[in-house]
Each structure stands twice: as structure tokens, then as C-alpha cells.
C-alpha angles and dihedrals in degrees: 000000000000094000078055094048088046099056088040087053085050097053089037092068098040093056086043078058095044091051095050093048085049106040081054082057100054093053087058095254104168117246115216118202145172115238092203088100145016113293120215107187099186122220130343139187114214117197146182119306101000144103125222111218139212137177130192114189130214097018115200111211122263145064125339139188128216114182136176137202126189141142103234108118086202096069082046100062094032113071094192098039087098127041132187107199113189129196131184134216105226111033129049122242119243139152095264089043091047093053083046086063089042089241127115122256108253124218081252100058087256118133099238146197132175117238094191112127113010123157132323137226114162108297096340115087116191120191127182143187125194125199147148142244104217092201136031116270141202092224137346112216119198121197129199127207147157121203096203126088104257148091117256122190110206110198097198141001130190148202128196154149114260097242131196093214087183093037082050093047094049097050090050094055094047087046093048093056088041088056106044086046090058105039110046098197081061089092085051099063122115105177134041115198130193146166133150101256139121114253091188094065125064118229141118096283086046092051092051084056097051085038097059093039085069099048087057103034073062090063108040141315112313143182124224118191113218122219092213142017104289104235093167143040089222099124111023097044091083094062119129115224090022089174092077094045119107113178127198114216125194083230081068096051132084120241101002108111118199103341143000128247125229095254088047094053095040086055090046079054099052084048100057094034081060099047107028106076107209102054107146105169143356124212119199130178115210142055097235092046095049091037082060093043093064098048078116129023094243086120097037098141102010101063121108106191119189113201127198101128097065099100139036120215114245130181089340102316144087107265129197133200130217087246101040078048081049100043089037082054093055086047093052100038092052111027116111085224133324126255102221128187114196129014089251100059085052086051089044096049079037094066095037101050095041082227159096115243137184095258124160120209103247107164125167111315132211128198122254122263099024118184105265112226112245134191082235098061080058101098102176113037092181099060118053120222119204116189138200128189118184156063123320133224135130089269099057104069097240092124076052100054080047103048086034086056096050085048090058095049094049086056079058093265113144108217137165116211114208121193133194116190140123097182123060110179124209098222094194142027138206091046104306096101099327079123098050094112095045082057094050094057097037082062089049098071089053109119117272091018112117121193115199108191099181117040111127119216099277091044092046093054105047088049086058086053086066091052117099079221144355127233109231091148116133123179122279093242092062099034090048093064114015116117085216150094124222112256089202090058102049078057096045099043092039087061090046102249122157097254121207107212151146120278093232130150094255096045094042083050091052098044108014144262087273100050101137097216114076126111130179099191145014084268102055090042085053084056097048098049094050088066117093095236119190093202147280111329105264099226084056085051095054095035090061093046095042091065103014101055115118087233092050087058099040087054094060093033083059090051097057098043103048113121098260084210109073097219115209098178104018100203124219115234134183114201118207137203153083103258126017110179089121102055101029099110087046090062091037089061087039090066096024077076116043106287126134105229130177129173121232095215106209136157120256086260115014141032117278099188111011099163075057098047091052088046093055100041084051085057091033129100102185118025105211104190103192111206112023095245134105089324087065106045088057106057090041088055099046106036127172110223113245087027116120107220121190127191118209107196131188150181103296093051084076108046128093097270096045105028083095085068095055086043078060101049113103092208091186078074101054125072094210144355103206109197126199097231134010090243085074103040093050078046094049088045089052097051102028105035093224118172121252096243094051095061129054131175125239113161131230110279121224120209094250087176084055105051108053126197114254137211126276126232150191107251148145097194113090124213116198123192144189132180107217124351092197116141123030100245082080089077109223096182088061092064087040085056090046093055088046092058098050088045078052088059093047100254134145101249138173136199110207119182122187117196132043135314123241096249102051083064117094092209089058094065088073126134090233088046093058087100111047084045091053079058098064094040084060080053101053091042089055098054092030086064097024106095085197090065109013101125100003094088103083119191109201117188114250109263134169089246091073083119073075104041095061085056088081102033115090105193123023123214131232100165086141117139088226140358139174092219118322115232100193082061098051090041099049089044088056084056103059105263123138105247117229110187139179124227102270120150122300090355092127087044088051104044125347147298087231094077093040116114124200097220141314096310103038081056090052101052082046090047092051092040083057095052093050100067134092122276090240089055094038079060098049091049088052103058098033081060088051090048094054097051093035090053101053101028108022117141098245087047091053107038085054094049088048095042086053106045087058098029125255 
């Protein structure tokens, strides 16, 4: 019952939040955002009679992507009922501009498209509308609207960049090996960094990156990829062990413009992982970014995520949205560990994930041997200088360092006000703040205000020790609920200035509840700087430095990324194949500790990069030629004498389409062909005449440290899931048949799919697939005029959180006709759902009879008695079904068995 209130109380604030954002919304409040990454704005009421606004700053050309998704079947079967107007800041819409963004020109001079109708998958309805934005623009503004009289309640709406994920790919991989071809420490390198940021511009996101640069520069060589062309030495300039730092710079790279996206460098990153051998660890800022970077598992254990961007503050809180929760869970399932830095961000990502999670303090660092602030370096004891270094925006308290100034003069206080910053952000548009950066200057000329456009870090901060105090305030709104330190204060406070801030609860945890420095308002900073004050209190001084030192972080970063397996012969190992999905976090260990790793890049059925390949098996040890196809004819065929060369074969090599490539295959030149399940090695034997000592059998592993165990609970409603329903051997209509049989009883079930349907895949439109195609449109007209089923059968797009899909599914599905193994159901088994599964082969070898069904109603009466029993023997079920699968198949089992069997 507690465990109950507490997860009501917890709904119960999020859609408080939700009601506020949208109830802002609603009265027309502008939205400002930033189009560098994907926006999710979360959930929105539009009502009668008003327009819902958003801005994105700074708009790269190109194409662009809005799209919806609600629930209101009136918007669904009326095209015009909603309407998404655009407009542009530096060109003018007209008819001729409009068709150049492939939109319509509106009554209003907006470019326009309606976002009525759309797709549908149960009760959920997505629209979308892609455009482009032909020039560069300051700022992009959308504007929804609906010109009937009624209210509409969007649950989610979306902006992106229209991105070419396989165009993308394939750039990356041409630009790795161009790279690497032209930069010989390249192969060196141990570490990657990115975040988007800008490295031109000095601020507190630009001095982590050089800070961390410098923690792992300390370690060993690493490459850092810069968002945009690097013109000044601003930033960088202040890394330690510049000698081990590569940087990868848009102005290198083929195609990219100005900048790179997010999706573009996360791509450049899988490219050189692949290719470069040493790669120990990536470390990545930023929730979209690492969210990308673990679309597939390539970086599972070796990834270090730091996380500030996961939340937004509303109504005085840290809010959270369902797909920052979703994007947070993948974080949190696949990182390697998370780079925190306060308490209060762990406790945060703690409450959102339901979990425990490998995390390392990492707060805001400083460099060693900062300047210490003296009374001596204090020239003009009768005017009081107050300094700021920094970036601006309306959030950081610098108009209020301004306006509070004048205010002190005016009280007969002579003060000089000195500001470092090269970036002044325009937090609002339209005439809310869109003039936010003229202000700024036009202050600046004010007398006894001194702007200072190119210090770099070093020079910034020793002008700051020359201050009588530093400026580090931000405004209570954002202090009183922000998760984060302030990078500017640890500085200023590390040096020993006498630092102006906040009394939050982050800061007074920081400095005490004493610190004589904190000021809530101008009078109470007219009071403070009346007091002859000697410094900064020395204990705050050493205790900054004491935690916050870049060595002090490096020592405990190096802790954590030291191979855990003292290698004494690290073995070189080229891993070959088309698709890798299945043995990703097997590489990934493999170079976690110690191990040199590149990937021979072919087709399914023929070579990609054979000049590379050669090149690779010449470096390599060991050849792993993941999948038994063209890959592998090719390396039995052209051996290199002394080179061990292994073969994993699965369930595809032997069937019709694939079985040419084992004929191929010469096996007196393998070592070893290693297959997922006995069923296709007696198979392989049979068609191939391989030899017995040539073939061995190691199962498929499943990510038991990924997919938690859940609670059990007391329900009648029934949940029933299934991971892919392409093709059509995995028997859809099976699970179709399943849901009937429980409406039939009367029970409140639920069909969720996660993947894609049919026909959203381009190989399914086929002549040869009309068929099988023709197969799930009888399905959906089934459950579309079939009141038992109609809305109870839910599609959900394949994603990398489905760890956290499984969380809400109770039974997971395995109605297939055949299967090698069968990972959903693993996976889901792992999480905690009851398995009902058909007799396919090997089911009962693999797993057990005592989850086989006979058939749909067989899997009904199992699924009722389920429900039916008590929570405590739910639970036992639960984990002896997790037992059974973690014990044969778990990671670490599996990845021993493997590392021994080639030798590594």
C-alpha cells in the first residue's frame, strides 16, 4: 500500500507539472528553445481562440521535422482541424519562399501545413510534417493552432532535424579511415570526448570540456570532437598534458559545414571507436547525445555519461518528462558509469531510473595552482571592483550585477563593475527578451563598466583575483531549484575570492550555513560590501580545492577506468562482419580491458573495403568473423599463416538464402566455428559436412546487469507483450489469438508491440513480400472490427529504452514457428515477465517445458492462473525464472566461455 501512495503521489506531481506547463501554453507564453538538438516539448492544451509559440534559436539550414501525438479522434478524422503556421527571422514569407520549404502560404504570410489526421496506432494518433529552412536564421518560430471551437490536448510534440541515419553512417565511416590515414597518433588514442558545446566561447559548459580534457589528457592520448571549427585558442589553451590531446574539428571533415550535429558527431565516434584499437572509454555531456550514443550497445562498459540537461525547472522544481525518464533509463541501463556532479543530480537520476547505478562523483573542477587572491593584489582600496567572468544570458544574474551597481552608486559608493564574457545569449524573442544582447551592450557603455570579449580561462580568472569581490549570484528562481553547482564559484572560491552568491540549498551545502558572502537582494549587497572584510575564509578555500582539484578528480577517474583484467599479453583481435548488434557488448569488454579491437566492415554478401580488410587481418592476432557469410568465406579462403581465425554462426547461415556462403567456407583453415544453439550446429554438420572438432557450441548471452527485475503486484489487468512481429514466422496472429481469449474471459488486456510494422520497411514492399503483407492487413482488420480487440492492440516504435519497456509488460510472447534462441524472451524473462511460449525448436532445451503453451487458449488459462496468485509467489516465480535464464546465459558466463575458447 505505501509503495502504491508513493508512486500516486508521484504521478500526482508530474501531471501538477504537466497542467501548469500546459496551462502557460494555453495563455500564449513563448517558448525559447535551442534547435542543436532534438526538442521534446512535452505535452500541451490547446484551446479556443489561442496559439501555442515556440522559438528555436540559431536554425541551421536544412530539413526539419514537427510532429504531434495526441489522442483526440476529432483531429484524426479532420485534416484542417489543426494547423502549424512557421515563420522565419531573416527572410520574408511569400508564396515562392513557402513552396521553397515545401509548406503552403497561410492568410497570415506564414508558411503552413495541417497536422489533422496523421497515423494510428490504437488510441494513440502521431502526425508529422517535415520541411526545410532554405538559410540560416536567427530563430525559427511555430505556431499551433486549431480554428474549431474546442479544446485539443497534445501529449507530445516534437522538433528535429531530418536526419539520413545510413547517409550519416556512411560519411562517418569514409571520414574515420580519412582521419586516421592522415594523423598517426590517431591509433594512440585511448579516450574520445564530446559534448555540444562551443569550444570558441568561454562559459561554464566550455571550461568542463577543457576540464575534462585535462583529466584524461592525464591518462593517456585522447580525441576531443569539436561541434564547431575551432578560430581561437580560448578554451583549449588552458589543458593540461596538451601533448596527448587530438582534436577533430568540423573544418577536417568532409561535407559538414560549419558545425556538426549531434547525430553527425555520434556517428564520427562509432567510426573511429571501430577503427581505432585501443579505445578504453568514451565520455559524452549531454542527455540527447548519450541517449544517441546507445542506439546500439558498441560502447556498453566503457561509456562515462555526464548528465545536467535531463530536467527543466517548473514552477520551482525539477521537472522531468516521459521521454527525458525514457532517455535517463537507457543511460542508466548501458553506461559504463555516470559522471555526477552533485549529490542531488545521483538522487534525481536515482528516483527516476528505480535503481542503483555505477556513478563517480565528478563535480566542477579547477586547475592546480590557481593564483590566491591577496590584499596586496588589491591596488585602489577606495573604489570597489566587483568582477564577473562568464557567460551571459537573462538567467545568470549578470543585468542584475549591472541595475544592482547603478543602485550602489547611486547610495554614494564608488564601484567599478569588470566583466569577462564572449557570449551574450538572447533568452527570448518577439519582444519579450529578443533584445536582451543590444541591452547588455548598451549597459556596457555606462560609465565604470568594463567588457572584456577575449580572456581565456587563465587570464579570466587571474583578473577576478584582483577583484574585492566576484560576482557568482544567479537569480532565486533558477538557484532554488537548480540540481547544480556553479562552475564560476568553485573558481572563484578555489582562488580565495570573496564570492557574491545565492543562499540556496546547493550553494549553503557547498560553503555553510555561516559563509559571509550571500546576498538575496541589492540591499543586502549594499550591506556586504560596506563590511571590512579581510577574504574568503581559508578552510572554504582548502576545502574547494581539496574536491574540486583536477588531480583529485583524475585520481579517482583513473580508478575507475583501469582495465579490471591485468592484462599480461593484450591480443589483437579484428572482428569481422556486417551487422554486430549481437556481439557488441562482447567487443566492447574486449577493449574495456586492454584489449586492441577493429571492425572489418563488409556487405551481407560481398566485401565493402577489401584493401582494409587485408590491412586489418595483416595487424590482427586473432580474425572473429561474426556471422558465417561472405565475411567468412573470405578469410578461410585467404589465410595468413600463424593467424587464429573463429567463425560464430547463427541461425540465418543455414537457412535457404545463406546455406551458398557455408558450402564456401574452406573449414581446414578455421580454428573454430562457434554456433548459438546445438539445433544449428547438428543442422550446419548436416549441410556443410563440417568435421566435429572443428565446431563447438556458446550460447547467446543476455545483459542480466541491463534488464532488472521488477516488482510484483496484485492486478487483474493483464499486459501482453511482444518484441518484433517481422516476419511473418513470429506468428502475430498467435499473440492476436492470445488477447482474444483473455477479452473472451472478461479481463482488461492489452497487446503491446515494440518494433516496427511491416509496412513502415522498405524491404517489405516487395513484390515477393505481397503476400506476407496481405497476412498482417487480415490482422489489423481483425482487431480494427472486432469490438473485443478494437483499441487493445498497441504498436510502439523500436527504441534502444526497451530495459524499460518490459517494466510495464506482464507476460511476454514467444508464439514464433522457429527461433535460435529468442532474446525478447530472455530479456523480458530477466524483467520480470511470465514467459508464454509456443513449441518452437528447442524451446523446451533452452529454456523449459514449463513455460510452453499448446496454443492460444492453453496461454490464456496459464496467463489467468498467473494472475491469480499471490504477490510473494508471483515473486518467486519471477526470479526462479530469472535464475534459470542468468545462470545459463548471463553476460559475464558467456563472455568467459567466448574469451577462452579464442584466446583472450
Amino acid at each position: 500500500m505505501e509503495k502504491s501512495i508513493k508512486k500516486f503521489k508521484k504521478f500526482a506531481r508530474r501531471e501538477i507539472s504537466s497542467v501548469s506547463v500546459r496551462f502557460d501554453r494555453a495563455l500564449g507564453r513563448s517558448i525559447v528553445k535551442s534547435s542543436r538538438r532534438p526538442q521534446e516539448l512535452g505535452a500541451a492544451c490547446l484551446t479556443p481562440n489561442k496559439i501555442l509559440s515556440y522559438y528555436f534559436t540559431n536554425v541551421k539550414s536544412g530539413r526539419y521535422v514537427l510532429k504531434i501525438e495526441h489522442d483526440d479522434s476529432y483531429v484524426y478524422e479532420r485534416k484542417e482541424s489543426l494547423v502549424a503556421e512557421i515563420k522565419v527571422s531573416n527572410n520574408k514569407i511569400t508564396e515562392f519562399y513557402a513552396r521553397k520549404m515545401g509548406l503552403l502560404l497561410s492568410d497570415n504570410n506564414c508558411a503552413f501545413s495541417y497536422l489533422g489526421e496523421g497515423k494510428k496506432d490504437g488510441s494513440r494518433i502521431v502526425q508529422e510534417v517535415t520541411f526545410t529552412v532554405p538559410h540560416d536564421q536567427r530563430w525559427v518560430k511555430i505556431q499551433l493552432s486549431s480554428p474549431y471551437d474546442r479544446v485539443v490536448n497534445i501529449n507530445g510534440i516534437l522538433f528535429r532535424e531530418d536526419v539520413d541515419t545510413e547517409g550519416l553512417k556512411s560519411w562517418a565511416a569514409r571520414e574515420a579511415i580519412s582521419l586516421i590515414g592522415r594523423n598517426a597518433e590517431l591509433p594512440e588514442a585511448a579516450f574520445i570526448l564530446y559534448a555540444d558545446i562551443d569550444m570558441n566561447v568561454v562559459d561554464g559548459s566550455s571550461i568542463w570540456l577543457s576540464s575534462m580534457a585535462s583529466i584524461l589528457c592525464g591518462l593517456g592520448k585522447c580525441i576531443i570532437i569539436s561541434k564547431e571549427s575551432i578560430i581561437n585558442d580560448i578554451v583549449m589553451s588552458n589543458v593540461e598534458y596538451r601533448h596527448n590531446l587530438i582534436v577533430v574539428s568540423p573544418d577536417e571533415l568532409e561535407n559538414r559545414g560549419g558545425n556538426l550535429s549531434v547525430e553527425a558527431a555520434i556517428e564520427l565516434i562509432r567510426a573511429l571507436d571501430a577503427n581505432l584499437p585501443s579505445i578504453r572509454n568514451v565520455v559524452v555531456r549531454g542527455l540527447y547525445a548519450a541517449t544517441r550514443l546507445h542506439d546500439t550497445r558498441q560502447f556498453k562498459y566503457r561509456s562515462l555519461v555526464y548528465l545536467t540537461d535531463f530536467y527543466s525547472i517548473v514552477d520551482g522544481s525539477a521537472y522531468v518528462s516521459e521521454v527525458q525518464e525514457k532517455s535517463v533509463n537507457v543511460c542508466v541501463a548501458q553506461a559504463g558509469a555516470l559522471l555526477v556532479q552533485t549529490s542531488k543530480i545521483k538522487e534525481k537520476i536515482e528516483e527516476i531510473s528505480h535503481s542503483k547505478f555505477a556513478y563517480l562523483d565528478t563535480p566542477p573542477t579547477v586547475p592546480d595552482g590557481l593564483p590566491v587572491v591577496s590584499e596586496k593584489q588589491i591596488q585602489d582600496q577606495s573604489v570597489i571592483k566587483i568582477g564577473y567572468a562568464g557567460k551571459i544570458n537573462p538567467d545568470w544574474g549578470v543585468e542584475e550585477l549591472l541595475d544592482w551597481g547603478k543602485y550602489l552608486k547611486s547610495k554614494g559608493k564608488a564601484v567599478e563593475i569588470h566583466i569577462v564574457a564572449n557570449k551574450i545569449s538572447n533568452g527570448g524573442i518577439d519582444g519579450i527578451e529578443i533584445d536582451f544582447s543590444e541591452k547588455i551592450h548598451a549597459k556596457f557603455s555606462e560609465p565604470n563598466i568594463y567588457h572584456y570579449a577575449d580572456y581565456n580561462r587563465e587570464q579570466a580568472i587571474r583578473m577576478m583575483s584582483s577583484m574585492d569581490f566576484v560576482w557568482c549570484w544567479r537569480p532565486p528562481k533558477l538557484e532554488e531549484s537548480t540540481l547544480e553547482l556553479s562552475t564560476k564559484l568553485i573558481e572563484m572560491c578555489a582562488i580565495g575570492a570573496k564570492s557574491i552568491c545565492y543562499p540556496s540549498d546547493i550553494n549553503r551545502s557547498l560553503l555553510g550555513e555561516s559563509y559571509p558572502f550571500y546576498a538575496r537582494d541589492k540591499k543586502e549587497l549594499s550591506s556586504l560590501i560596506n563590511e571590512d572584510w579581510k577574504g574568503l575564509p581559508q578552510s572554504i578555500r582548502e576545502k574547494v580545492n581539496s574536491e574540486h582539484s583536477i588531480s583529485i578528480v583524475r585520481e579517482r577517474l583513473s580508478e575507475l577506468i583501469t582495465p579490471s583484467i591485468n592484462q599480461v599479453s593484450p591480443q589483437k583481435v579484428c572482428v569481422s562482419g556486417h551487422d554486430y548488434k549481437f556481439i557488441d557488448p562482447f567487443l566492447s569488454y574486449l577493449k574495456k580491458n586492454g584489449h586492441h579491437v577493429v571492425r572489418d566492415e563488409w556487405e551481407w554478401g560481398s566485401e565493402k573495403n577489401l584493401a582494409l580488410t587485408k590491412s586489418y587481418q595483416e595487424w590482427a592476432d586473432i580474425i572473429f568473423c561474426e556471422w558465417g557469410l561472405a565475411n567468412a568465406v573470405w578469410h578461410s579462403n585467404n589465410p595468413i599463416l600463424g593467424k587464429k581465425l573463429y567463425i560464430r554462426v547463427h541461425l540465418q547461415e543455414v537457412n535457404e538464402r545463406a546455406r551458398k556462403f557455408g558450402h564456401k567456407i574452406d573449414i581446414n583453415n578455421v580454428d573454430k566455428v562457434i554456433f548459438v544453439s546445438d539445433q544449428v550446429k547438428e543442422r550446419a554438420k548436416e549441410l556443410f559436412g563440417w568435421p566435429d572438432e572443428k565446431l563447438t557450441t556458446i550460447p547467446n548471452f543476455v545483459l542480466s546487469d541491463e534488464y532488472l527485475l521488477k516488482e510484483a503486484y496484485d492486478s487483474q489487468s493483464i499486459n501482453l507483450g511482444m518484441v518484433g512481429i517481422i516476419p511473418q514466422r513470429k506468428r502475430f496472429d498467435r499473440a492476436v489469438d492470445t488477447l482474444y481469449e483473455l477479452k473472451k474471459k472478461g479481463y482488461n488486456a492489452n497487446l503491446y508491440i515494440k518494433g516496427p510494422r511491416p509496412e513502415e520497411l522498405d524491404f517489405m514492399k516487395a513484390e515477393s513480400r505481397k503476400p506476407e503483407l496481405d497476412y498482417y492487413r487480415e490482422q489489423y482488420k481483425r482487431i480494427d472490427e472486432d469490438p473485443l480487440l478494437a483499441g487493445s492492440v498497441i504498436f510502439e516504435p523500436w527504441g534502444n529504452d526497451v530495459a524499460a519497456w518490459y517494466k510495464k509488460i506482464d507476460h511476454i510472447l514467444s508464439p514464433s514457428d522457429f527461433e535460435s534462441f529468442h532474446y525478447a524472451l530472455a530479456d523480458g524473462v530477466l524483467s520480470g515477465c511470465n514467459p508464454i511460449v509456443w513449441s518452437w525448436d528447442e524451446a523446451e532445451f533452452l529454456y523449459t517445458s514449463d513455460w510452453i503453451v499448446k496454443g492460444a487458449s492453453d496461454a490464456a488459462d496459464r496467463i489467468v492462473d498467473y494472475v491469480n496468485l499471490t504477490v510473494s509467489d508471483k515473486r518467486k516465480r519471477m526470479e526462479s525464472n530469472r535464475e534459470l535464464v542468468a545462470n545459463k546465459y548471463g553476460y559475464k558466463i558467456v563472455f568467459d566461455r567466448l574469451s577462452s575458447e579464442i584466446g583472450v
